[in-house]
PDB file of N, CA, C, O and CB in Angstrom:
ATOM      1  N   UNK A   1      52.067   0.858 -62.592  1.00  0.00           N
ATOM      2  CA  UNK A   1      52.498   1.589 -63.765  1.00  0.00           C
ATOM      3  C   UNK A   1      52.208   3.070 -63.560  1.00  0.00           C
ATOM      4  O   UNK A   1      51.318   3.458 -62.803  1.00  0.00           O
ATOM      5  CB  UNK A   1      51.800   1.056 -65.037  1.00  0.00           C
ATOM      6  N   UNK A   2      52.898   3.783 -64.177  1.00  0.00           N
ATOM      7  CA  UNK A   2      53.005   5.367 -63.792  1.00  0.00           C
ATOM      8  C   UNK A   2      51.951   5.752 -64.718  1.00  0.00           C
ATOM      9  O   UNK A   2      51.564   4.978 -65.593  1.00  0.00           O
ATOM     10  CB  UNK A   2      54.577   6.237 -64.071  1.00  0.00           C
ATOM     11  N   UNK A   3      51.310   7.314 -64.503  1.00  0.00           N
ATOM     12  CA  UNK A   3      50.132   7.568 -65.519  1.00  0.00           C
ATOM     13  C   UNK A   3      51.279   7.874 -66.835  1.00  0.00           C
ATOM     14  O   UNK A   3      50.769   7.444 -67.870  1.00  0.00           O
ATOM     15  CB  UNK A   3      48.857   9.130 -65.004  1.00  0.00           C
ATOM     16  N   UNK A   4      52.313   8.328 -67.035  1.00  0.00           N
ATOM     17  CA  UNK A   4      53.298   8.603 -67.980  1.00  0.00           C
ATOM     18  C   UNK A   4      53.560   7.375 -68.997  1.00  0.00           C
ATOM     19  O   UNK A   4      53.427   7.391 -70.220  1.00  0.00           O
ATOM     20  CB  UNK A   4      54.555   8.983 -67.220  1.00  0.00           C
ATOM     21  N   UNK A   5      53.913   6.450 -68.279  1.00  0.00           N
ATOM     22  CA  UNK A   5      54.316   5.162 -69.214  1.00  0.00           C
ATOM     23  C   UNK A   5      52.902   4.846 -69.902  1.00  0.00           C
ATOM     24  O   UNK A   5      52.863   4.679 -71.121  1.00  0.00           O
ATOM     25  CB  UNK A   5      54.964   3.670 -68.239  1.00  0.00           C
ATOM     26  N   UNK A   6      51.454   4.744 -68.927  1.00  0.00           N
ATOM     27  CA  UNK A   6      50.323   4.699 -69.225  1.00  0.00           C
ATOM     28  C   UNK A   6      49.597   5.796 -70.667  1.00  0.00           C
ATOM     29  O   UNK A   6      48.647   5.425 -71.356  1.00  0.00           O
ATOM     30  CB  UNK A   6      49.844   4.903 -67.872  1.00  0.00           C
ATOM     31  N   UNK A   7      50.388   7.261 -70.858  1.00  0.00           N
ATOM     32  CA  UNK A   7      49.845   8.191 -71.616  1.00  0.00           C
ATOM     33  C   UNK A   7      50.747   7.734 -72.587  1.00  0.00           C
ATOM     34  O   UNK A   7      50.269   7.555 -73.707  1.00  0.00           O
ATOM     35  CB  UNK A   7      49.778   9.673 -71.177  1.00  0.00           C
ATOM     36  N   UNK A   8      51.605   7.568 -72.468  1.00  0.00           N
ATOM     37  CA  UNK A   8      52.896   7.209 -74.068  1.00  0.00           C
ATOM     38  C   UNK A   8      52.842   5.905 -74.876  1.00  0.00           C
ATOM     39  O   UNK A   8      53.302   5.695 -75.999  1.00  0.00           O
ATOM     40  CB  UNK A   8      54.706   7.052 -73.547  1.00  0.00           C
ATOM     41  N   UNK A   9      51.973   4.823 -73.804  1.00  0.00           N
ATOM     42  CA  UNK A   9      51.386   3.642 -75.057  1.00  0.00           C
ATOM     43  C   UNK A   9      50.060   3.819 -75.462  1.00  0.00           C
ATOM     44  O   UNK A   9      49.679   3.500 -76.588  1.00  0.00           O
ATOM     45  CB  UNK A   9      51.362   2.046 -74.576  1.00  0.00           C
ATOM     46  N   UNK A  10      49.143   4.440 -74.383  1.00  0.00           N
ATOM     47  CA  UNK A  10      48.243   5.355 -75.208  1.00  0.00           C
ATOM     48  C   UNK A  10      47.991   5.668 -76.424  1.00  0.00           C
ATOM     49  O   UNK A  10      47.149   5.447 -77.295  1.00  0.00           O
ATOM     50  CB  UNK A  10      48.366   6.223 -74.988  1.00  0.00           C
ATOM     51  N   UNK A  11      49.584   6.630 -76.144  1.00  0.00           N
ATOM     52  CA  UNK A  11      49.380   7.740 -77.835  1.00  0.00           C
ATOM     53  C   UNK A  11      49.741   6.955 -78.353  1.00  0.00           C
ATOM     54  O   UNK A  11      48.934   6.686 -79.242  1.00  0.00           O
ATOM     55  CB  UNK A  11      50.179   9.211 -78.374  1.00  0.00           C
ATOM     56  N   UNK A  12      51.171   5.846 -78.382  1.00  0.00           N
ATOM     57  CA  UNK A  12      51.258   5.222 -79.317  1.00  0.00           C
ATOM     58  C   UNK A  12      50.736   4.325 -80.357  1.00  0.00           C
ATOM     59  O   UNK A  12      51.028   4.055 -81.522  1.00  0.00           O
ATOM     60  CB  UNK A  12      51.700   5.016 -79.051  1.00  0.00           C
ATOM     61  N   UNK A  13      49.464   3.805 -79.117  1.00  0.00           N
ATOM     62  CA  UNK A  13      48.725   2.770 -79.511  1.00  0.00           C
ATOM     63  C   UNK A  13      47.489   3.193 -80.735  1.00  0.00           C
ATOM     64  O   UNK A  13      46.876   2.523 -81.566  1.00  0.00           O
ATOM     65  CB  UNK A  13      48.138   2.196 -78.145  1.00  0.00           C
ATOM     66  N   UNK A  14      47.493   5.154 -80.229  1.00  0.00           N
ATOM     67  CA  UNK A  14      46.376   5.931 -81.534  1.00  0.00           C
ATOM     68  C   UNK A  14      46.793   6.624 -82.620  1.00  0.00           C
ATOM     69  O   UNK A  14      46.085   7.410 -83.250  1.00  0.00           O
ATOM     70  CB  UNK A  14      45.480   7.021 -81.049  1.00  0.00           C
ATOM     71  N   UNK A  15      48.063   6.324 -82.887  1.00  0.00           N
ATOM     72  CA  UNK A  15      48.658   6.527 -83.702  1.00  0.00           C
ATOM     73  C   UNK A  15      48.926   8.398 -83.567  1.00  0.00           C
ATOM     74  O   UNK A  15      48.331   9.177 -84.312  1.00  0.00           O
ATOM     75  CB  UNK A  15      47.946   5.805 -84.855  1.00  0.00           C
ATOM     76  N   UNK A  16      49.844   8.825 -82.564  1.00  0.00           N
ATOM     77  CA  UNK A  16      50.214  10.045 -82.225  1.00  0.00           C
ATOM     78  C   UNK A  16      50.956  10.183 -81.807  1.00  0.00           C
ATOM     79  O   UNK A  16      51.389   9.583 -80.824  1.00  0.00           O
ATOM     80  CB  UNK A  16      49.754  10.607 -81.761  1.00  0.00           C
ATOM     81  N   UNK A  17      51.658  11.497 -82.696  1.00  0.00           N
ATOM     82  CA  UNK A  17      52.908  11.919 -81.797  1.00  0.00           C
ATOM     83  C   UNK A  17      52.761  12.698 -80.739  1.00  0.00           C
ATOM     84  O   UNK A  17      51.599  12.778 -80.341  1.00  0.00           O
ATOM     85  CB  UNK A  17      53.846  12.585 -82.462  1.00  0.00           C
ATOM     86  N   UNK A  18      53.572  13.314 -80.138  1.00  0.00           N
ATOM     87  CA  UNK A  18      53.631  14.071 -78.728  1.00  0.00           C
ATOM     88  C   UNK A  18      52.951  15.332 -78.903  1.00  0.00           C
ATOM     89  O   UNK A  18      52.325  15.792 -77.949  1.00  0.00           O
ATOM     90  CB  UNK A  18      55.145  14.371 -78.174  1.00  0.00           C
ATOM     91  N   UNK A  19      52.999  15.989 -80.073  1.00  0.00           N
ATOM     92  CA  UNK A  19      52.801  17.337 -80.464  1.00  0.00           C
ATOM     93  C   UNK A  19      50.955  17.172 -80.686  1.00  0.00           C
ATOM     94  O   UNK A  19      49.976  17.821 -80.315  1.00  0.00           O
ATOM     95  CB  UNK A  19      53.898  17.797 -82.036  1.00  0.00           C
ATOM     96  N   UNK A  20      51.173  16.012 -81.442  1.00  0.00           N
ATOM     97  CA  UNK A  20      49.304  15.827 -82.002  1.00  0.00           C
ATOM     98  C   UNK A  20      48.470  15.677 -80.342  1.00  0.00           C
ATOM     99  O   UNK A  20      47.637  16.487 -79.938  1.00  0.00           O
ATOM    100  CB  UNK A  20      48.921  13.724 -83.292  1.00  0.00           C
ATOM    101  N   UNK A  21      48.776  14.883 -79.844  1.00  0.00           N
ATOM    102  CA  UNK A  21      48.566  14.309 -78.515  1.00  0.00           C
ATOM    103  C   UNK A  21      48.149  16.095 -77.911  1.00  0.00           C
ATOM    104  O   UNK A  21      46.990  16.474 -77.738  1.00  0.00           O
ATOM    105  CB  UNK A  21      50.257  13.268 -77.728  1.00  0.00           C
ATOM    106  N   UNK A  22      49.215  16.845 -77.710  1.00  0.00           N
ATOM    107  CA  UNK A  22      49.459  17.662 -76.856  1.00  0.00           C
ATOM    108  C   UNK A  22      48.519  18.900 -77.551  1.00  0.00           C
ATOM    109  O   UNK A  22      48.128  19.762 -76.763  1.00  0.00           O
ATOM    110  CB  UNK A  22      51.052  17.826 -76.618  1.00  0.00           C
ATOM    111  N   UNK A  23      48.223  19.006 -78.655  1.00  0.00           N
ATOM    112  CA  UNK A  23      47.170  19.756 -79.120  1.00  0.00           C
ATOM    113  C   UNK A  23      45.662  19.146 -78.780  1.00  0.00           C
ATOM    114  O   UNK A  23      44.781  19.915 -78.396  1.00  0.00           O
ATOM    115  CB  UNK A  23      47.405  19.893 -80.601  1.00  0.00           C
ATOM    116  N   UNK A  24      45.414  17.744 -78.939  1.00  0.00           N
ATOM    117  CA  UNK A  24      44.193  18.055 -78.966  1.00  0.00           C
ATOM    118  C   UNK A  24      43.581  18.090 -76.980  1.00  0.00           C
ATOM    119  O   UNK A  24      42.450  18.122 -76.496  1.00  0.00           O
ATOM    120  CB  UNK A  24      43.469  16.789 -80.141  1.00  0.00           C
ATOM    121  N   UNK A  25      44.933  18.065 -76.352  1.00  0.00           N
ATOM    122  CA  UNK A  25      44.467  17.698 -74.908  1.00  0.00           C
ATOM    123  C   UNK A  25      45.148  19.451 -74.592  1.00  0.00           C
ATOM    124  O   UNK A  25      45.545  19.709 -73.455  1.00  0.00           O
ATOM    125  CB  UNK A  25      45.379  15.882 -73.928  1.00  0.00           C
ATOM    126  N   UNK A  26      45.207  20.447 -75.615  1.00  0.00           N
ATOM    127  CA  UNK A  26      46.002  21.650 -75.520  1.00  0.00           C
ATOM    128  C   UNK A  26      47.413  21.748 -73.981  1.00  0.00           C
ATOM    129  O   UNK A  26      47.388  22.504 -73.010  1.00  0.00           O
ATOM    130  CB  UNK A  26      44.617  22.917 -75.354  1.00  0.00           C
ATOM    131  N   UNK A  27      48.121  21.029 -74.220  1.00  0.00           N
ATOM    132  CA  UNK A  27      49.522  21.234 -74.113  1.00  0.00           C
ATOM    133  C   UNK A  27      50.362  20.849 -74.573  1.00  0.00           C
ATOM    134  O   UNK A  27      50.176  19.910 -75.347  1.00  0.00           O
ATOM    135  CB  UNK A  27      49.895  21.130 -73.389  1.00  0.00           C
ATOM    136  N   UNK A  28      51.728  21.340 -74.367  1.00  0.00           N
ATOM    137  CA  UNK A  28      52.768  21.612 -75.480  1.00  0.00           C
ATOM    138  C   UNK A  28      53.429  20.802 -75.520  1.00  0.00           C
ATOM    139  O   UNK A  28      53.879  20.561 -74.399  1.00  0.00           O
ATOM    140  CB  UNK A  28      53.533  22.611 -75.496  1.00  0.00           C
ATOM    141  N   UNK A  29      54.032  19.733 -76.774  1.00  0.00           N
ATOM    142  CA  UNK A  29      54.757  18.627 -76.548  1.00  0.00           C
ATOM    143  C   UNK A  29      55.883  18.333 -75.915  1.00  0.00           C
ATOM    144  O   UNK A  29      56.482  17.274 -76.101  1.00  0.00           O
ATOM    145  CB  UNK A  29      54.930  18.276 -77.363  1.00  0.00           C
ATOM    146  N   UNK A  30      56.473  19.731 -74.685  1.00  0.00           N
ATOM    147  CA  UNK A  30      57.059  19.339 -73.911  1.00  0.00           C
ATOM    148  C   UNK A  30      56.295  18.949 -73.054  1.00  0.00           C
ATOM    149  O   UNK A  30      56.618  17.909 -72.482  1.00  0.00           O
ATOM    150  CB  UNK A  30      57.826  19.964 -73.627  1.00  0.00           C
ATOM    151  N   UNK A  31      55.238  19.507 -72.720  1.00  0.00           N
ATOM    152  CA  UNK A  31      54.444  19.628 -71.616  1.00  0.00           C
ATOM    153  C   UNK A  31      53.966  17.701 -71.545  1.00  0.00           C
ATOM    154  O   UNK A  31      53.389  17.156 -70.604  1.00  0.00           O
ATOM    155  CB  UNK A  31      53.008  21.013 -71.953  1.00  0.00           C
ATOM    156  N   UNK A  32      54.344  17.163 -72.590  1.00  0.00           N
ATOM    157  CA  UNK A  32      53.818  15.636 -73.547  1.00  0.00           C
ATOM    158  C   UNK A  32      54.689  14.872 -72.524  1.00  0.00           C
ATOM    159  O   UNK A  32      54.424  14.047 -71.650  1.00  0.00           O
ATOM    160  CB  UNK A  32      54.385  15.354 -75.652  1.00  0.00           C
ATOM    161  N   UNK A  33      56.029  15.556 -73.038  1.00  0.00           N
ATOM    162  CA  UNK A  33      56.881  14.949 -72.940  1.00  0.00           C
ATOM    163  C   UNK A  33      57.650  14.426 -71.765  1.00  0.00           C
ATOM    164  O   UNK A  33      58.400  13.450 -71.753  1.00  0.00           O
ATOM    165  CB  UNK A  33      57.335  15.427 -73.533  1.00  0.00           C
ATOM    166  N   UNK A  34      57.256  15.465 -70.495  1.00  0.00           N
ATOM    167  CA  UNK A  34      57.376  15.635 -69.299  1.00  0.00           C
ATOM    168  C   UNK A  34      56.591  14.476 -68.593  1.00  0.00           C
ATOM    169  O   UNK A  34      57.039  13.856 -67.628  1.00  0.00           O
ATOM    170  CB  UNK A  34      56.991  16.955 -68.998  1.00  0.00           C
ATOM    171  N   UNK A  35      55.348  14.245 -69.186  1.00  0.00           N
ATOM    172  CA  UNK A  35      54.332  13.799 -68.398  1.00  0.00           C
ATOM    173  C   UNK A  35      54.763  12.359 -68.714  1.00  0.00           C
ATOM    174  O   UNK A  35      54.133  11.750 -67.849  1.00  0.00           O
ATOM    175  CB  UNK A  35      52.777  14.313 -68.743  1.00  0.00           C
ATOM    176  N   UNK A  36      55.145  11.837 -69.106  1.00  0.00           N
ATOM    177  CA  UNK A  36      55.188  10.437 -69.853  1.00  0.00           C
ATOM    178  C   UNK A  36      56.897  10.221 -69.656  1.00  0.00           C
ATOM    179  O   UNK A  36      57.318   9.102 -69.949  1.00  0.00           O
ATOM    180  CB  UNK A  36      54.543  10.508 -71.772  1.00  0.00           C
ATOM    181  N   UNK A  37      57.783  11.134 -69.226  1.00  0.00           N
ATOM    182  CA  UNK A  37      58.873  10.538 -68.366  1.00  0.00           C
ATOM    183  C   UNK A  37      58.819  11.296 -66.808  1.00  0.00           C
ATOM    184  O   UNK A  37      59.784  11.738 -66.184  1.00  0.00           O
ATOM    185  CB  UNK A  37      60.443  10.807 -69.183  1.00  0.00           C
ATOM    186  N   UNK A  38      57.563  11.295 -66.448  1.00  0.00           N
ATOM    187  CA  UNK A  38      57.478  11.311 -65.032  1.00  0.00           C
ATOM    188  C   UNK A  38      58.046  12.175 -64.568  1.00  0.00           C
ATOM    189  O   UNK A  38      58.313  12.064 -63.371  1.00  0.00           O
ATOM    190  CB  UNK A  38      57.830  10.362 -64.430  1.00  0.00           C
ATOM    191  N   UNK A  39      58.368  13.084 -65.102  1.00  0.00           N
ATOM    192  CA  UNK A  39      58.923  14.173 -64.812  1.00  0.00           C
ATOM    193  C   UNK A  39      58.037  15.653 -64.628  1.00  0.00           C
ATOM    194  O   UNK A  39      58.737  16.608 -64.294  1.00  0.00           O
ATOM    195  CB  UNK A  39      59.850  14.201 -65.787  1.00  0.00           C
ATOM    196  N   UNK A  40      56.855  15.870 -64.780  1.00  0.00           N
ATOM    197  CA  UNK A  40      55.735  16.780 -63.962  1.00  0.00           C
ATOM    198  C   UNK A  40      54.815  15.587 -63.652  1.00  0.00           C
ATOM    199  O   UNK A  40      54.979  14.438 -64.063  1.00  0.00           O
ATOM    200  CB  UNK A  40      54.864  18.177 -64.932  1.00  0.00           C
ATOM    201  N   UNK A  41      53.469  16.194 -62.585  1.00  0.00           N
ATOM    202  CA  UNK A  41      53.011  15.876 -62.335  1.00  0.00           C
ATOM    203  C   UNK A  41      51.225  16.376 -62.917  1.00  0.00           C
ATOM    204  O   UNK A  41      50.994  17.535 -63.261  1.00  0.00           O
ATOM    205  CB  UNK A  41      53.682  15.842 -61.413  1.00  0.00           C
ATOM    206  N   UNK A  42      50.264  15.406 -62.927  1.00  0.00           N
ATOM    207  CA  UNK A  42      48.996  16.215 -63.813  1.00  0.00           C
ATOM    208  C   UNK A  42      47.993  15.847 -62.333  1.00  0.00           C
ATOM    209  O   UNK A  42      47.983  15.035 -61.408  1.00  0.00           O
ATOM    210  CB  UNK A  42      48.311  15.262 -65.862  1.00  0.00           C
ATOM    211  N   UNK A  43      46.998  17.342 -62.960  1.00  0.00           N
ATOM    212  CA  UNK A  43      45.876  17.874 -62.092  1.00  0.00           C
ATOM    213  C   UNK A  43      44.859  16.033 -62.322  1.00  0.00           C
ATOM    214  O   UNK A  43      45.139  15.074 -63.041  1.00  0.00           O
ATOM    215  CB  UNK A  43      44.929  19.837 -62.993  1.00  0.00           C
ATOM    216  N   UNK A  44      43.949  16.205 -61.557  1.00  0.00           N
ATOM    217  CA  UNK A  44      42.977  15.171 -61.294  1.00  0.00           C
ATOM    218  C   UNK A  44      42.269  16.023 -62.971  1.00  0.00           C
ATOM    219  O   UNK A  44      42.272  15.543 -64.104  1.00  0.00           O
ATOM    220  CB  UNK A  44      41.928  15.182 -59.329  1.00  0.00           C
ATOM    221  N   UNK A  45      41.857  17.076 -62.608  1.00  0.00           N
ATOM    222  CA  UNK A  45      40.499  17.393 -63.849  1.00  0.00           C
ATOM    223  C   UNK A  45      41.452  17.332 -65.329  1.00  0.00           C
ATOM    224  O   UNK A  45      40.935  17.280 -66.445  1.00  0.00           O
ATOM    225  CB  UNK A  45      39.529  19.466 -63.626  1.00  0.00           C
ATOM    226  N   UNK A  46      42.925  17.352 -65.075  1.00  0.00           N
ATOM    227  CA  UNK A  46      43.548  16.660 -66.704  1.00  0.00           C
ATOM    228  C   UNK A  46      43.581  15.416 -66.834  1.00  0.00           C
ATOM    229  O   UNK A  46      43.236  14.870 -67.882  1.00  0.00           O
ATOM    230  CB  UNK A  46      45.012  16.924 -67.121  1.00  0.00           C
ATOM    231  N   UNK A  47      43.933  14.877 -65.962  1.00  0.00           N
ATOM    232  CA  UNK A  47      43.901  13.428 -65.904  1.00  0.00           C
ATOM    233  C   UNK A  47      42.430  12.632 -66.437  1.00  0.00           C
ATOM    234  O   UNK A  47      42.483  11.542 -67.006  1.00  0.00           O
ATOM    235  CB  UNK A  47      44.200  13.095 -64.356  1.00  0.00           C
ATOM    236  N   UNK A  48      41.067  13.383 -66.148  1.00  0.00           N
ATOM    237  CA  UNK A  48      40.237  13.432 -66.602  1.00  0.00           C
ATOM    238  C   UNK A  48      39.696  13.505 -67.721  1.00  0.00           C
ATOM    239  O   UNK A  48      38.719  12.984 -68.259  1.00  0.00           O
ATOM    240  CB  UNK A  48      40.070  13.819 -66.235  1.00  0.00           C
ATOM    241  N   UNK A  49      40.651  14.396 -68.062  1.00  0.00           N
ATOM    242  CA  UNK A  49      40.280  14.834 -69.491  1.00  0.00           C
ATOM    243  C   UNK A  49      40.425  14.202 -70.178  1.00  0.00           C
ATOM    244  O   UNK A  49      39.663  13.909 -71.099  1.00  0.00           O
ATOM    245  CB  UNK A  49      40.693  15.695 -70.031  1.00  0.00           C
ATOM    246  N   UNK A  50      41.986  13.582 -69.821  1.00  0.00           N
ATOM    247  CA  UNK A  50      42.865  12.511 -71.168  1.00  0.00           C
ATOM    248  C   UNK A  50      41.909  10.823 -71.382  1.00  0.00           C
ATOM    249  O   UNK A  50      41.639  10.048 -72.300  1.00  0.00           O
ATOM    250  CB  UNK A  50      45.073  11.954 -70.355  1.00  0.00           C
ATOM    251  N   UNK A  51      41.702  10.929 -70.073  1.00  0.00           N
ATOM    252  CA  UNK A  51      40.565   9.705 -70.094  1.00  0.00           C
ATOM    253  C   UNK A  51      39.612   9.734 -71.214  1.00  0.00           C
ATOM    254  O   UNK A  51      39.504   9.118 -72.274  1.00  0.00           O
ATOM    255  CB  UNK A  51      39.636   9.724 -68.803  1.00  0.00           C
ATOM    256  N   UNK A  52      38.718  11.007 -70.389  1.00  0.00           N
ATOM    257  CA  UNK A  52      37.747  11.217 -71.400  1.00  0.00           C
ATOM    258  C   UNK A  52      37.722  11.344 -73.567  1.00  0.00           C
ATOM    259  O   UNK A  52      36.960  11.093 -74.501  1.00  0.00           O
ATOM    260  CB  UNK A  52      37.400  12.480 -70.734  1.00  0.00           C
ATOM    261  N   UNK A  53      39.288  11.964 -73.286  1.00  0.00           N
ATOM    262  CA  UNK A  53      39.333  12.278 -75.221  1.00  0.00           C
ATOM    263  C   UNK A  53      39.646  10.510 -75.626  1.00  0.00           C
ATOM    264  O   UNK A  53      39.074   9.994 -76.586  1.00  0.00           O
ATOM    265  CB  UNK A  53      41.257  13.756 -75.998  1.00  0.00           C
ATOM    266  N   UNK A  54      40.425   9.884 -74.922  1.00  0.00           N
ATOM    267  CA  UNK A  54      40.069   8.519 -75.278  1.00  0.00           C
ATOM    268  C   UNK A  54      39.250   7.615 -74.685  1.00  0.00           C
ATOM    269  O   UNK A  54      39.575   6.490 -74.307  1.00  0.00           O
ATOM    270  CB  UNK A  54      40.968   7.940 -75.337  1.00  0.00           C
ATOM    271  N   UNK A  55      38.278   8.080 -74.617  1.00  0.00           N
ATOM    272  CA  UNK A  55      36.970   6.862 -73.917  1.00  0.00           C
ATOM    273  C   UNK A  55      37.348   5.681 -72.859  1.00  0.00           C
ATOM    274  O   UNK A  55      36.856   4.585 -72.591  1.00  0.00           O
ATOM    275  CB  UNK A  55      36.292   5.848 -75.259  1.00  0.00           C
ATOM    276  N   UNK A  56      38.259   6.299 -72.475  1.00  0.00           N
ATOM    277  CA  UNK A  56      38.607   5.322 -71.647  1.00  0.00           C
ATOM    278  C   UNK A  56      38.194   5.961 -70.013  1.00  0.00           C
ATOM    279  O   UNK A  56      38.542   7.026 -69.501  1.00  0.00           O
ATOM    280  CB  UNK A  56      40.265   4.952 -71.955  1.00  0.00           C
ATOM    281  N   UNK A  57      37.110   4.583 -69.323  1.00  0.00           N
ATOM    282  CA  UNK A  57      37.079   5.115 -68.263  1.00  0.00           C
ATOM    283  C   UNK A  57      37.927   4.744 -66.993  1.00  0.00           C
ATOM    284  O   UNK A  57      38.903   4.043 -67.261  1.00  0.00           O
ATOM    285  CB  UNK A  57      35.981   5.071 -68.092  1.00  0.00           C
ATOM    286  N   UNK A  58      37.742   5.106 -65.488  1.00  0.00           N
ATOM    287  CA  UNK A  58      38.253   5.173 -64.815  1.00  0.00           C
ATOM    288  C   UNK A  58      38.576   3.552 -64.241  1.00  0.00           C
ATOM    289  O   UNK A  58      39.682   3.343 -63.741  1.00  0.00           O
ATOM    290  CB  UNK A  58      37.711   6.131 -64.247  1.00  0.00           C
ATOM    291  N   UNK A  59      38.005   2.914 -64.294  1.00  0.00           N
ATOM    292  CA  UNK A  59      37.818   1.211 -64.063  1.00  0.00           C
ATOM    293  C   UNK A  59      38.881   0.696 -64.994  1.00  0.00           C
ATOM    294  O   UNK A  59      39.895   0.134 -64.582  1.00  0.00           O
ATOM    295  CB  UNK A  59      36.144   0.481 -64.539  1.00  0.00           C
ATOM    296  N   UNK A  60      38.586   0.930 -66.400  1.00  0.00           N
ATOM    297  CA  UNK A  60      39.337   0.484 -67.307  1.00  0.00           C
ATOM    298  C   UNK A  60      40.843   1.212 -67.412  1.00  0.00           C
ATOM    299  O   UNK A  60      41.558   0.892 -68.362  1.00  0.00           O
ATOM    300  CB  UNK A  60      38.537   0.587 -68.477  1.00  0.00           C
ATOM    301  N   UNK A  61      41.305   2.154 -66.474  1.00  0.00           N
ATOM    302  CA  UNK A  61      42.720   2.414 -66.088  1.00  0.00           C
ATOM    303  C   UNK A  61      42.956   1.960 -65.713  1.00  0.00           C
ATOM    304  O   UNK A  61      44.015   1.521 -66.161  1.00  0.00           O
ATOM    305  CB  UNK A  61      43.237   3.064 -65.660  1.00  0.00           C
ATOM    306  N   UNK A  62      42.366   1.117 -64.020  1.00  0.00           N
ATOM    307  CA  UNK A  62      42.552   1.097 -63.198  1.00  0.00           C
ATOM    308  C   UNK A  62      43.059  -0.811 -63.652  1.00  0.00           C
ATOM    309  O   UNK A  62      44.082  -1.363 -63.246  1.00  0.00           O
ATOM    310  CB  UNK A  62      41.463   1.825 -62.284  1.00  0.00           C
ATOM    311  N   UNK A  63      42.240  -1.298 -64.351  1.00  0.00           N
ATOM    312  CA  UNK A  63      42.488  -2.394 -64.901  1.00  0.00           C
ATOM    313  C   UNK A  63      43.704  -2.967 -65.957  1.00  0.00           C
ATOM    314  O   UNK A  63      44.203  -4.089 -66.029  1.00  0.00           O
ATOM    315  CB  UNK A  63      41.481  -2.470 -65.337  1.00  0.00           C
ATOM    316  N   UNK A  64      43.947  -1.838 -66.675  1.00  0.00           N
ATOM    317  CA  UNK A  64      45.272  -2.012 -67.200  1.00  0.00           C
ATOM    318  C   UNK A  64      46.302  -1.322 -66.444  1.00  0.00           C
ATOM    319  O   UNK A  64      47.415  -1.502 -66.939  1.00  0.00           O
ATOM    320  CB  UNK A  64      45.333  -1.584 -68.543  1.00  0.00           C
ATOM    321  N   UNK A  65      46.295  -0.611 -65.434  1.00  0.00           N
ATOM    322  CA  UNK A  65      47.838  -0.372 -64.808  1.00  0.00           C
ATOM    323  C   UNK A  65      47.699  -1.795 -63.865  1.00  0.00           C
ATOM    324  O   UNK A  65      48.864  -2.115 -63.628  1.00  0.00           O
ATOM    325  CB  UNK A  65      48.138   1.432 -63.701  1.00  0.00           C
ATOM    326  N   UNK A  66      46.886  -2.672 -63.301  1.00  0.00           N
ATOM    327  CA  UNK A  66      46.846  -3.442 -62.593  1.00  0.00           C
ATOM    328  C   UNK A  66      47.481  -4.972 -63.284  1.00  0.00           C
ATOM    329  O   UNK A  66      48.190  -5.810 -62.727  1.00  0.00           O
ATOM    330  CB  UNK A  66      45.539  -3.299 -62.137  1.00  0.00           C
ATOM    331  N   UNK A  67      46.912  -4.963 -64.750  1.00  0.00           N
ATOM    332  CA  UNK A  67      47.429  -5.727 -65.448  1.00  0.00           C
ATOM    333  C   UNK A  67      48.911  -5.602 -65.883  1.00  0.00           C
ATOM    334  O   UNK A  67      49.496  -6.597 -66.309  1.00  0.00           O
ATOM    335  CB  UNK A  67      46.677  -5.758 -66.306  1.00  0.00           C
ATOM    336  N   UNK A  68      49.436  -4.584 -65.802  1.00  0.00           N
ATOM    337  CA  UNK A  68      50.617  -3.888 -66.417  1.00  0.00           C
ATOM    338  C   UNK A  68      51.862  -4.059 -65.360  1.00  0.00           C
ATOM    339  O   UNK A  68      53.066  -4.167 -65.594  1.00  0.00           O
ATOM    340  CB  UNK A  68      50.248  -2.228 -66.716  1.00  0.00           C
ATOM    341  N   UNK A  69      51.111  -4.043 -64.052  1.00  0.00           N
ATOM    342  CA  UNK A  69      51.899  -3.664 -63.037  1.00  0.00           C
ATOM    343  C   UNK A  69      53.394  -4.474 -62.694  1.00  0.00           C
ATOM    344  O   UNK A  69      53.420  -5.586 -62.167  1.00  0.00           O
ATOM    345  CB  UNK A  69      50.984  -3.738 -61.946  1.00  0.00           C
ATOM    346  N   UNK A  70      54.402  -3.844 -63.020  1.00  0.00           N
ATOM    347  CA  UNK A  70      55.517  -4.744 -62.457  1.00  0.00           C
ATOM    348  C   UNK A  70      56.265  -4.306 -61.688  1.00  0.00           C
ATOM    349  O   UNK A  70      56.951  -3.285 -61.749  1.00  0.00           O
ATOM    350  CB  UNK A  70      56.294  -5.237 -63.230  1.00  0.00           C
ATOM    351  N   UNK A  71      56.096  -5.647 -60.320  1.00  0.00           N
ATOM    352  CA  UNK A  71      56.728  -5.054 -59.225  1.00  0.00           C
ATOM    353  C   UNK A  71      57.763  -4.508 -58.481  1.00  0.00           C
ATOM    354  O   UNK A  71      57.553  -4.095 -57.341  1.00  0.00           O
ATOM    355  CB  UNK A  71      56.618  -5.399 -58.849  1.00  0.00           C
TER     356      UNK A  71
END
């Protein structure tokens, strides 16, 4: 699973739109919007970040894109 498809059930799942999302991780809901149709690519220390604002750690990504994964 892509980190994009991974950030857009995310937000969906915390009840956020692209814009809310993209403020509190400060970028712009294109910048949202890009990332979640795979269309830019994100730094390791954002990727970090987004983890971190939802408590989600690195194991527990690693466990739902694994669960998610279709081949």
């Amino acid at each position: 699973m892509s980190f994009g498809r991974f950030l857009k059930i995310l937000r969906i799942q915390n009840n956020l739109n692209q814009k809310e999302l993209g403020k509190i991780i400060n970028f712009s809901q294109s910048q949202i919007s890009n990332l979640e149709n795979d269309k830019s690519d994100i730094s390791l220390t954002c990727f970090i970040n987004i983890l971190s604002v939802f408590k989600i750690s690195l194991a527990e990504y690693e466990r739902f894109c694994l669960k998610n994964h279709r081949g």
